[in-house]
N, C-alpha and C positions, 0 to 999 in steps of 0.2 A: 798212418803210422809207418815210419821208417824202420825195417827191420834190417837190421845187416849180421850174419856172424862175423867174428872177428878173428883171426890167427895173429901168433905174435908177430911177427914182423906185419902186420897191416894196421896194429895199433898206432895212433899218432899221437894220441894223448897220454900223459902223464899219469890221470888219475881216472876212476873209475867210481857213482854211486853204483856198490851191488847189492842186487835183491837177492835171496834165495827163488827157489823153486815156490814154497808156502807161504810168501809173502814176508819171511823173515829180514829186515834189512840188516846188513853186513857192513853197513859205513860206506867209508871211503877208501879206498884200495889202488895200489898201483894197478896197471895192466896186466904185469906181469903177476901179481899177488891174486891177480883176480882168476888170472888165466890158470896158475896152480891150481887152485881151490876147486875150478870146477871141475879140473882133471883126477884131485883127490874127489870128487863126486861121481864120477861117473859120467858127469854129463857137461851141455853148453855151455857158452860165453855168447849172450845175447844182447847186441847192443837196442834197446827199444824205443833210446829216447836222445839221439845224440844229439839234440840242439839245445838241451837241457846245460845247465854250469854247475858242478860236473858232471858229464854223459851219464845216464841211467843206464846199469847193463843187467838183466838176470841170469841166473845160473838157472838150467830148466835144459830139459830134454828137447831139441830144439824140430824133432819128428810129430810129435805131440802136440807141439804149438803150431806147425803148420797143420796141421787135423783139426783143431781149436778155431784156427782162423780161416778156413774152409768152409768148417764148420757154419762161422759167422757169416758170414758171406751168403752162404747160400739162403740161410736163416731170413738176411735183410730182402735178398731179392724174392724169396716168396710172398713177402709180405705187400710189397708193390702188385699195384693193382694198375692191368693195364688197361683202360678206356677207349674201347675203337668208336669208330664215328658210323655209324649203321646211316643207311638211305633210304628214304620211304620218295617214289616220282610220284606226283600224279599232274594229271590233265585239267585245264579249264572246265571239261565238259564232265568229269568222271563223275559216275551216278554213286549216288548218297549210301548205296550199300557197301560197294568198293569203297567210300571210304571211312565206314564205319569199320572193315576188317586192318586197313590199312593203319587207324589211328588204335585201334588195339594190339599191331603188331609195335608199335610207337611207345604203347604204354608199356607192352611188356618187356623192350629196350630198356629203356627210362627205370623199371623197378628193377634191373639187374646191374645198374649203374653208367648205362653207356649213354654218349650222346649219338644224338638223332639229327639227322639232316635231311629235311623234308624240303621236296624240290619241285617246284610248279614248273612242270613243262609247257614253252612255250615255241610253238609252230607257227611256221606261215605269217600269217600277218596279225597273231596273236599275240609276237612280240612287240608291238606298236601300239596296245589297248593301254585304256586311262591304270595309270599305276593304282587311285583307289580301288579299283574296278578287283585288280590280280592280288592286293593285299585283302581284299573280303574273302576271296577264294581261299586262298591260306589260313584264313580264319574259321573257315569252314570247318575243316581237319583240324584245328588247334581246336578248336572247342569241341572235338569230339573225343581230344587223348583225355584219360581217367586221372591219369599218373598226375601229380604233382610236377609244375616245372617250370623251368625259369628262362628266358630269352639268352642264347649265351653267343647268338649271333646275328645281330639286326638283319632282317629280308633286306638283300643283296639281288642287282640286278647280272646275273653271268649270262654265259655264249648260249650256253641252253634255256636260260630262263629265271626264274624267280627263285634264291636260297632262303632259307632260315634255320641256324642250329639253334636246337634247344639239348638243355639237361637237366635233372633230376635237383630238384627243389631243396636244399638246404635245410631242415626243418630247425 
């Protein structure tokens, strides 16, 4: 939304649709007709809609409306939900209790909404073993998260090893 206020000499148009303040509409008004009126009000000359034929202007306290639209604003942005990408590593070798704690830390990501990026580290000459071999591994930990969940990034070969993101299951 395009706000501008207007003064007289920065009008360029002719005419003006004005609002009131209460939604009251006012017609169609010169500039300078409009500019009075809101001066017998007390208050602004707000242009809110100038690509409209002809320009939308309201008359409105124009302090208020930026309070209003602050207001909004901040309103939209708490409603955004931000989704960080949490990491769970483990090892080829890592024994079945570690990663029973590890895919519980996994689930509890996942029911809080985040995605999870679970990374088979790979050493040595460990990067070099049968890919079925390091995809069972990986399966190991996926079948041990509780949570509901969806593949949201096919196991990917990177510099450290083995990736896969998951997230939180669409119901």
């Amino acid at each position: 939304m395009n706000i501008r206020v207007r003064i007289n000499h920065q009008i360029r148009v002719p005419e003006l649709r004005v609002i009131t303040e209460d939604g009251q509409n006012l017609g169609i008004l010169s500039a300078s007709d409009a500019l009075k009126k809101a001066e017998e009000m007390g208050l602004d000359l707000i242009e809110i809609s100038p690509n409209a034929v002809p320009p939308i202007a309201k008359i409105m306290d124009y302090g208020k409306f930026q309070y209003t639209e602050k207001k909004k604003q901040k309103d939209s942005k708490s409603k955004i939900q931000n989704i960080d990408i949490k990491s769970i590593q483990v090892k080829i070798a890592t024994d079945e209790h570690d990663l029973i704690m590890k895919a519980a830390k996994a689930s509890e990501w996942l029911s809080e909404g985040h995605r999870v990026r679970l990374l088979l580290f790979l050493s040595g000459r460990a990067k070099y073993l049968d890919k079925n071999f390091l995809n069972e591994r990986l399966e190991r930990l996926l079948k041990l998260i509780t949570e509901e969940y969806k593949v949201a990034e096919a196991p990917q070969r990177g510099p450290k090893g083995l990736t896969i993101t998951i997230e939180k299951a669409k119901k």
